[in-house]
N, C-alpha and C positions, 0 to 999 in steps of 0.2 A: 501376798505380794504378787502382783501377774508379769506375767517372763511377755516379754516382744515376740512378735513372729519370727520365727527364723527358716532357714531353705537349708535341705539333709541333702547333700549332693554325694553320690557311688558313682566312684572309680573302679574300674575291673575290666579286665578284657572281653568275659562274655556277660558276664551279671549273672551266672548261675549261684554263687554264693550268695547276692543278695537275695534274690529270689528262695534260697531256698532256705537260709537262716535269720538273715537281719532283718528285712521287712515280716515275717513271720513271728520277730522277737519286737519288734516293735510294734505292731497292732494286738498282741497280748498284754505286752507294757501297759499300751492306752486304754484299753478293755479294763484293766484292773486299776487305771487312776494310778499307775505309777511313773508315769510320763509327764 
């Protein structure tokens, strides 16, 4: 069953947490097809 596109929108005052965890844990996700 295929999912719609969707937009990942981060909130944060500097975006060092995403930078330094969530986008990092997210292109491993998608590396392993668990995304």
């Amino acid at each position: 069953m295929a999912v719609p596109a969707c937009d990942f929108t981060v909130f944060g005052g500097t975006g060092d947490l995403a930078l330094r965890k969530l986008l990092p844990g997210l292109y491993q996700r998608e590396r392993q097809h668990n995304l």
